[in-house]
C-alpha positions as a printed Julia matrix, in Angstrom:
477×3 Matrix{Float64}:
  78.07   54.74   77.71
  75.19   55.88   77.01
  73.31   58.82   79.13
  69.85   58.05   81.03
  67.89   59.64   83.45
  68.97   57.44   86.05
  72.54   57.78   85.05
  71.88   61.75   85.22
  69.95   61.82   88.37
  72.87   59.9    90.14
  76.1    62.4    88.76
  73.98   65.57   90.14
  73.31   63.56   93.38
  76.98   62.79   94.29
  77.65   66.63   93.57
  78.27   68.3    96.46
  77.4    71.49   94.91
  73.56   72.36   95.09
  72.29   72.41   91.36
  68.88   73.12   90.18
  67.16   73.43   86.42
  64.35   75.66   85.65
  61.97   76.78   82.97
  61.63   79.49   80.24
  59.08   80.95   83.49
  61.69   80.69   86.22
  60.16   78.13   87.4
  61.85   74.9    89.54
  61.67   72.01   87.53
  64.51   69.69   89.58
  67.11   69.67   92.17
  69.63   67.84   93.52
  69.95   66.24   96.55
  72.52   68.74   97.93
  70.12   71.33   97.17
  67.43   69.4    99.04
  70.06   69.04  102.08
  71.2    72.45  102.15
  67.84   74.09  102.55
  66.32   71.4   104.41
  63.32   70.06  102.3
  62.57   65.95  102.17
  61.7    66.54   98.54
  61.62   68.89   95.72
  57.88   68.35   95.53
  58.03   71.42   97.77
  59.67   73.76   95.35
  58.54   72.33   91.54
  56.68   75.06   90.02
  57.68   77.68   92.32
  59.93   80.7    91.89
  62.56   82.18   94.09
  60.1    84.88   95.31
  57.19   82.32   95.78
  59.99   81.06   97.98
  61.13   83.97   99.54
  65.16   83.25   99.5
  66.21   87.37   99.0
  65.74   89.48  100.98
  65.59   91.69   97.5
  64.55   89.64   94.85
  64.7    91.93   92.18
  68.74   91.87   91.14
  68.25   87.79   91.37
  65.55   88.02   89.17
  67.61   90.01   86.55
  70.17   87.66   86.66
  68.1    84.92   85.55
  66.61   86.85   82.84
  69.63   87.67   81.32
  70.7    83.99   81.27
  67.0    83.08   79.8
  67.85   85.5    77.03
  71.21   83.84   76.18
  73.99   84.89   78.54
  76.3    82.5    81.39
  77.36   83.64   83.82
  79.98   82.34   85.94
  81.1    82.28   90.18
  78.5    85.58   90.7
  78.69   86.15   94.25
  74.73   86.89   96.25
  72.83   86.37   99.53
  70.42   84.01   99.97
  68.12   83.48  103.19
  68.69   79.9   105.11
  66.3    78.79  108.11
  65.96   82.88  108.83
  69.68   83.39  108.13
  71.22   85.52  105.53
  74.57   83.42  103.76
  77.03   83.98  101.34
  77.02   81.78   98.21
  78.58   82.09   94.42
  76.21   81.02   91.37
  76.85   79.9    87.73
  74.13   79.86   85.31
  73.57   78.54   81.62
  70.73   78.34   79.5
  68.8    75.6    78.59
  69.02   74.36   74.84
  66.28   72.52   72.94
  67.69   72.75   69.55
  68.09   76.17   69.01
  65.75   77.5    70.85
  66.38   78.67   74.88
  63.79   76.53   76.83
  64.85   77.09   80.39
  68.05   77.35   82.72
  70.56   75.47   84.88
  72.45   76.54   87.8
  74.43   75.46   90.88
  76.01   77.11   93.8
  78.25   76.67   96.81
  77.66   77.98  100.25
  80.88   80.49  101.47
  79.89   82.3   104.3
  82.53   80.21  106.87
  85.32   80.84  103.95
  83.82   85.12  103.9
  83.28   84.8   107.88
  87.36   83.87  108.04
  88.58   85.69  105.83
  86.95   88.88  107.39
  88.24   87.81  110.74
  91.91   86.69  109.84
  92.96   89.98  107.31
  90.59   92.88  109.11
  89.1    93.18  105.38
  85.13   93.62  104.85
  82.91   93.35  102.23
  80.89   96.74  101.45
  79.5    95.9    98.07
  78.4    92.69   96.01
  77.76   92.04   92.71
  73.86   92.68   93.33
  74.77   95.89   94.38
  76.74   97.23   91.88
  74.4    95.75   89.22
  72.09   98.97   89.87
  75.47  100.98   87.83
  74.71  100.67   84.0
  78.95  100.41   83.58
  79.18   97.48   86.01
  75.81   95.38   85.21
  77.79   95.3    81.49
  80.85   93.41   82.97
  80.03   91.9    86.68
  80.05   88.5    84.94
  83.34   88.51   83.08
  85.55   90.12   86.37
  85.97   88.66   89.39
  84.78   90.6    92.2
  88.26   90.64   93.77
  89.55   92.43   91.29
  86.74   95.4    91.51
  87.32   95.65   94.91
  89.99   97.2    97.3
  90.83   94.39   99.35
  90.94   96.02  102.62
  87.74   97.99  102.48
  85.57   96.33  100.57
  84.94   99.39   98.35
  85.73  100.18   94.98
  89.48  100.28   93.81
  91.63  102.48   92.86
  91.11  101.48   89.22
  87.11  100.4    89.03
  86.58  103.89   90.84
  88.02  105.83   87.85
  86.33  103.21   85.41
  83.53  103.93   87.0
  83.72  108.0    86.37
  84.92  107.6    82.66
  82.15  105.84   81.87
  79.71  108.23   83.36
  82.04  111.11   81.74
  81.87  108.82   78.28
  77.97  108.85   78.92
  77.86  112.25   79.66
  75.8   111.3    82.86
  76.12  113.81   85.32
  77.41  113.11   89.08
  79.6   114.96   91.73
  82.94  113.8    92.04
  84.54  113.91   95.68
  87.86  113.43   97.48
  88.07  112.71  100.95
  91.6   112.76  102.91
  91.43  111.35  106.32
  93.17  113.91  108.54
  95.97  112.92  110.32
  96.15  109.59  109.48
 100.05  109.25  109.91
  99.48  110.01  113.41
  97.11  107.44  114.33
  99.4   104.87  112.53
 102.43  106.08  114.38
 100.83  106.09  117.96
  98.5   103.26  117.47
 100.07  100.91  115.08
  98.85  100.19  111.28
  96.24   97.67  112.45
  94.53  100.63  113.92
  95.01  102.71  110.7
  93.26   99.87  109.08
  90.4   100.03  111.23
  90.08  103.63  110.77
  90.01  103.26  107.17
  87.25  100.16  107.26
  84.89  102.26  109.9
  85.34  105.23  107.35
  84.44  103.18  104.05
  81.58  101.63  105.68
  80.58  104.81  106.8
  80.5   106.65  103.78
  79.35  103.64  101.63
  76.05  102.97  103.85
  76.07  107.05  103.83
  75.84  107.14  100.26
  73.82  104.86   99.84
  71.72  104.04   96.31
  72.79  107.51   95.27
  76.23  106.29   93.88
  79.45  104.47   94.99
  82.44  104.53   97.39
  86.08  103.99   96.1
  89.58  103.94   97.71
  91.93  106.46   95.73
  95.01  105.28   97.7
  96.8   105.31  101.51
  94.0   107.4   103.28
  92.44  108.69  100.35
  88.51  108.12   99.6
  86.43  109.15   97.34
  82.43  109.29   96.38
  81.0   109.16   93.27
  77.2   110.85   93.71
  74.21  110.53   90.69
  71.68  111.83   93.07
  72.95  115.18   94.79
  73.73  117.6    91.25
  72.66  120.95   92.46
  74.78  123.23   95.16
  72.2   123.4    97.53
  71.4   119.52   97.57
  75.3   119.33   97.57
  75.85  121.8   100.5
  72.76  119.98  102.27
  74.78  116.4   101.55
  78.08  117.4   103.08
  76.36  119.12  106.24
  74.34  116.09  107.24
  77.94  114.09  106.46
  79.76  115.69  109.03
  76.89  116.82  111.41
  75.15  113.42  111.24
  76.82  110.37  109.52
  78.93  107.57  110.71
  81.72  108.28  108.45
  82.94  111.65  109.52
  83.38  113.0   113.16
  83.68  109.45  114.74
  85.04  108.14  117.18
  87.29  104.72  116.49
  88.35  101.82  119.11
  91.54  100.49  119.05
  93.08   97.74  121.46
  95.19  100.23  122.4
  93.46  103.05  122.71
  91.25  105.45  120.7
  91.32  108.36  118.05
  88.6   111.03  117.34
  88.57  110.61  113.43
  88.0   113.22  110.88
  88.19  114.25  107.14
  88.91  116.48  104.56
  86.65  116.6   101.61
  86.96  118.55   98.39
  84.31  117.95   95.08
  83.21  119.28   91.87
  80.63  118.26   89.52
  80.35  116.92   85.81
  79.93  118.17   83.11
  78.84  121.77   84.77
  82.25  122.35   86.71
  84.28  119.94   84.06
  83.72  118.23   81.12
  86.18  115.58   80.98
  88.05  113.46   83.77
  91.87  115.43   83.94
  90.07  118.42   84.6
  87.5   117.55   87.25
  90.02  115.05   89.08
  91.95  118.76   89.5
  88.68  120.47   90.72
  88.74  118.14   93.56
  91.8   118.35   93.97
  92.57  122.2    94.54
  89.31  121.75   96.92
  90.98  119.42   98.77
  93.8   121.41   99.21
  91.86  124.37  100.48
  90.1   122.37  102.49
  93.49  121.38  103.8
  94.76  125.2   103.69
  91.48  126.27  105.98
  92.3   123.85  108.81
  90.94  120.8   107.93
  87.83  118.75  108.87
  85.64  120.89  106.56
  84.15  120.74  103.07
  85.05  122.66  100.08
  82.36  122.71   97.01
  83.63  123.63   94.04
  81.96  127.32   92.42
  83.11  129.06   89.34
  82.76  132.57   90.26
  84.91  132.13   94.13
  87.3   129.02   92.84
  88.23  129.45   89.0
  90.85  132.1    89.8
  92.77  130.51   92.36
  95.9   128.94   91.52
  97.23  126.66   94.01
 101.04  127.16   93.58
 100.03  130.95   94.34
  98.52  129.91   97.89
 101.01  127.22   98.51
 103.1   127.69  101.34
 106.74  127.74  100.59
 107.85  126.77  104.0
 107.41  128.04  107.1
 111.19  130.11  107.34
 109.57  131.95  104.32
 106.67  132.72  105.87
 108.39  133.44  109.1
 110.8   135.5   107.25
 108.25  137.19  105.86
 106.69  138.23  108.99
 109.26  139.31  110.34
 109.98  141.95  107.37
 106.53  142.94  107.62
 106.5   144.45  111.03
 110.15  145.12  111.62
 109.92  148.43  111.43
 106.49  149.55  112.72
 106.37  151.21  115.68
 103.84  149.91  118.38
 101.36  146.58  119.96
  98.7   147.69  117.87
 100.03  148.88  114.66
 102.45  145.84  114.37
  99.34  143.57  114.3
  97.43  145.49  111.84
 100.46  145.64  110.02
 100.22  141.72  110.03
  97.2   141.24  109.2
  97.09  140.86  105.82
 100.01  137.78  105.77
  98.12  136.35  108.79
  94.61  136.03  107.3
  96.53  134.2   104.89
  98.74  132.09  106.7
  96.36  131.31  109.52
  92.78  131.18  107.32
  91.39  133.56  109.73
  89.12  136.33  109.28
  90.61  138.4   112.34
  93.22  138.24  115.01
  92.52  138.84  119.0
  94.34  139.41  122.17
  94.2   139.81  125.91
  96.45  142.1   128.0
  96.91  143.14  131.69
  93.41  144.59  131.37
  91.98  140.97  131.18
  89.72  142.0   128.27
  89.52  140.29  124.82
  89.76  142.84  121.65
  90.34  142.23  117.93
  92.87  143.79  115.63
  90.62  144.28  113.11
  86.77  144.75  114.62
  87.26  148.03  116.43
  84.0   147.63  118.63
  84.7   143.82  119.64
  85.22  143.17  123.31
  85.24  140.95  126.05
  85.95  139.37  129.42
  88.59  137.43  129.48
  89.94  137.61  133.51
  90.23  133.51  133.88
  92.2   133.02  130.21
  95.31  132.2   132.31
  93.9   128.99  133.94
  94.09  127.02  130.22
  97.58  128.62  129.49
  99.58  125.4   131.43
 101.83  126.12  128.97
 103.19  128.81  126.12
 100.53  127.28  123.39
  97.25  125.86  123.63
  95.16  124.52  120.7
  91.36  122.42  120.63
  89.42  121.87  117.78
  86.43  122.42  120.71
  85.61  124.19  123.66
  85.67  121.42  126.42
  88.62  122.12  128.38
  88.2   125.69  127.99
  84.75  125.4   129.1
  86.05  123.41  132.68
  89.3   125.69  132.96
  88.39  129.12  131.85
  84.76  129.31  132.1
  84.75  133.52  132.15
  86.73  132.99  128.96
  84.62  130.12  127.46
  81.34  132.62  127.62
  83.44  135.51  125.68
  84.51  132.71  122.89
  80.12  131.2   122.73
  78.71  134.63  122.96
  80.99  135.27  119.51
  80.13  131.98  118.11
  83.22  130.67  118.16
  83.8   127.28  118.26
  87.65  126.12  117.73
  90.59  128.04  119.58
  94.37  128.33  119.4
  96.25  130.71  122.1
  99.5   131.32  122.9
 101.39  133.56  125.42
 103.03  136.7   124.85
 106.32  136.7   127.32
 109.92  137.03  127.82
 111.3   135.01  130.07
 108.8   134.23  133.07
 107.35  137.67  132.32
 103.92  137.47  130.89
 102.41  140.19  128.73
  99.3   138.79  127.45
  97.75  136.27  124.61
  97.03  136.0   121.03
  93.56  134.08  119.87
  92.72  132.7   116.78
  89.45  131.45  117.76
  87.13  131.14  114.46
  83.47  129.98  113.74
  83.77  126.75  112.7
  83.63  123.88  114.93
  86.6   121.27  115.24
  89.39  122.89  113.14
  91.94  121.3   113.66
  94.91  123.82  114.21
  98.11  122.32  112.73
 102.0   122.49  113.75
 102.94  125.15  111.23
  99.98  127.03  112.6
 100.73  127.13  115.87
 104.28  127.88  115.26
 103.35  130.9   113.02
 101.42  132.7   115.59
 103.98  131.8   118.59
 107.04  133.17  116.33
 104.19  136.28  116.15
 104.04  136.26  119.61
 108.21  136.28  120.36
 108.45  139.28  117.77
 105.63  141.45  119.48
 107.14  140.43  122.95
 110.44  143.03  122.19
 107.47  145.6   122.1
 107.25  145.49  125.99
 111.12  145.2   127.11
 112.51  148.32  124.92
């Protein structure tokens, strides 16, 4: 049989995918009647001539425009996922393109694409999943642009967050590395996550980790990409933000002012205040090649960890290139305990048993001093000779032998005498815990430090209460 134009006009018209052919200028020459249906025209006489732009489908045009270049200059591509604006409505739909042959020369192009936003709409709905990026957006990365066409976006993708995976993320920073393009490398460990997945099931955890990619992704912005390293690890990969101070300024704003850190998240059963830990380095000037910065990160992770959590820790030579992390490691709280114990066993005195202490404490706790409250109501420091203040009302939070907030707030309603002593210092997170022997009360021991929502954790709080039953034999020899 052989092919005519009326023979050709009537295949494309009984395809229900919308197909169009352009020229060498971009410019619509035809379209099939699906096309015509879908975007609502009685004919193409509407569109021949025009552009996309002249037609103002994207909302950014540019990446679309790209596209078709690259086909006009000899390369298909194949299922590319992109946005298009319907009737005022932004929709999902996947494109193929191939150039247009006249002999050997390339003399125009020919597409076709299929509408999905019901099938993305669903999908979203039924498996909690989002989409962060698409393949427009990741065109802007040099590494990606080079192979968006051959891999399905699927596979770049973590499925549940819609940023990249596991794998694409450390593509992504070996090519840079291979490049020798400079960028910040960062880790970021949701703090715990286990407990929000124990008390609120894993469909909250899931949430948690969606509102916290989204967060960090839109935070990020055009400055680089967001990846999933695995369970409730993140991380960022920054082009923009180089130097310390732009660095320091960066992390600030992300936990003073984003909607990735600090938030709170929803559940049907409840809710959870959500934080992170966050620990980065830079290429090439902290590392120059990817075993070496991926442990950067990660020893600032873990001191991020080691400080309390919900804090930042920026890599720097001349403060970070002597630690070694099985040297600040715990090994277990018995040894530490242990430890303690030893240290103070046989030192005579309240006072002198604390400063005694110090040095393991500063350690064990991350604090820069220890304080305490006896019959005499006021609050002193082991360390800073000349601190004091009023702490008469500290026994209206102490419902119990231990009390720890990573704020003020229930200090603030309960203790309000006590509150004042803790703002006037600048403090901003507190752990206390009584000083007794049986229902005989002696007094308190603080770790209050400046640094808002630490988060104190159980080894912490069982350090300084052990602490606490060891000075308590002080007051019943």
């Amino acid at each position: 049989m052989k092919m005519t134009v009326e023979l050709f006009d009537n295949i494309i018209n009984t395809s229900q995918d919308c197909v169009f052919w352009k020229d060498k200028d971009r410019r619509f020459l035809g379209v099939n009647q699906a096309f015509l249906d879908f975007y609502g025209f009685e004919s193409a006489d509407v569109l021949i001539g025009k552009t996309d732009e002249d037609m103002g489908w994207h909302t950014d045009p540019e990446p679309y425009m790209q596209d078709e270049l690259r086909v006009l200059a000899g390369r298909s591509t194949y299922k590319v996922q992109g946005k298009c604006i319907i009737k005022g409505e932004e929709r999902d739909i996947i494109a193929s393109k191939r150039p247009l042959y006249d002999g050997e020369k390339i003399v125009g192009l020919v597409g076709s694409f299929v509408d999905i936003t019901e099938v993305v709409r669903r999908k979203n709905y039924l498996d909690g999943s989002q989409i962060i990026y698409d393949i427009n957006s990741l065109r802007k990365f040099d590494y990606f642009d080079k192979i968006i066409d051959e891999i399905s976006l699927d596979e770049i993708l973590d499925p549940l967050t819609g940023i990249l995976s596991r794998a694409y993320s450390i593509k992504f920073v070996t090519s840079l590395i291979a490049n020798d393009i400079p960028f910040t490398f960062t880790i970021v460990d949701l703090d715990n996550f286990k407990f929000i997945n124990d008390s609120f099931g894993h469909s909250a955890g899931d949430k948690v980790l969606n509102a916290v990619s989204k967060g960090l992704a839109e935070y990020i912005g055009t400055a680089g990409l967001a990846g999933r390293f695995g369970g409730d690890e993140l991380l960022l990969i920054d082009l923009h933000n180089i130097k310390h101070k732009d660095k320091e300024l960066f992390f600030k704003n992300l936990y003073d002012d984003s909607d990735a850190m600090r938030i709170n998240v929803d559940f049907e059963n409840g809710s959870s205040f959500v934080t992170g830990t966050v620990g980065c380095a830079t290429f090439p000037y902290d590392a120059d090649n990817f075993t070496d910065l991926f442990g950067l990160i990660d020893k600032m992770l873990y001191l991020g960890k080691n400080r309390g959590r919900n804090c930042y820790t920026i890599y720097e030579k001349d403060k970070h290139d002597d630690i070694e992390i099985h040297k600040i490691a715990k090994n277990g709280i018995f040894t530490d305990m242990h430890n303690l114990k030893l240290c103070i066993e046989n030192v005579n005195g309240f006072g002198n048993k604390l400063k005694e202490a110090m040095p393991l404490l500063k350690n064990m706790l991350q604090i820069e001093d220890l304080y305490y409250v006896m019959k005499d109501k006021d609050m002193k420091a082991v360390l800073e000779e000349d601190f004091n203040g009023n702490a008469c009302d500290i026994f209206k939070i102490m419902t119990d032998d231990i009390f720890s907030e990573s704020t003020l707030e229930s200090v603030k309603k309960s203790s309000p005498v006590f509150y004042d002593t803790l703002m006037k210092n600048g403090f901003e997170s507190v752990m206390i815990v009584r000083i007794r022997k049986g229902s005989d009360i002696y007094g308190y021991l603080i770790c209050a430090v400046k640094r808002s929502l630490r988060i104190w954790q159980e080894y912490e709080c069982a350090i300084l209460y052990f602490l606490s039953e060891l000075l308590s034999d002080e007051f019943v020899k």
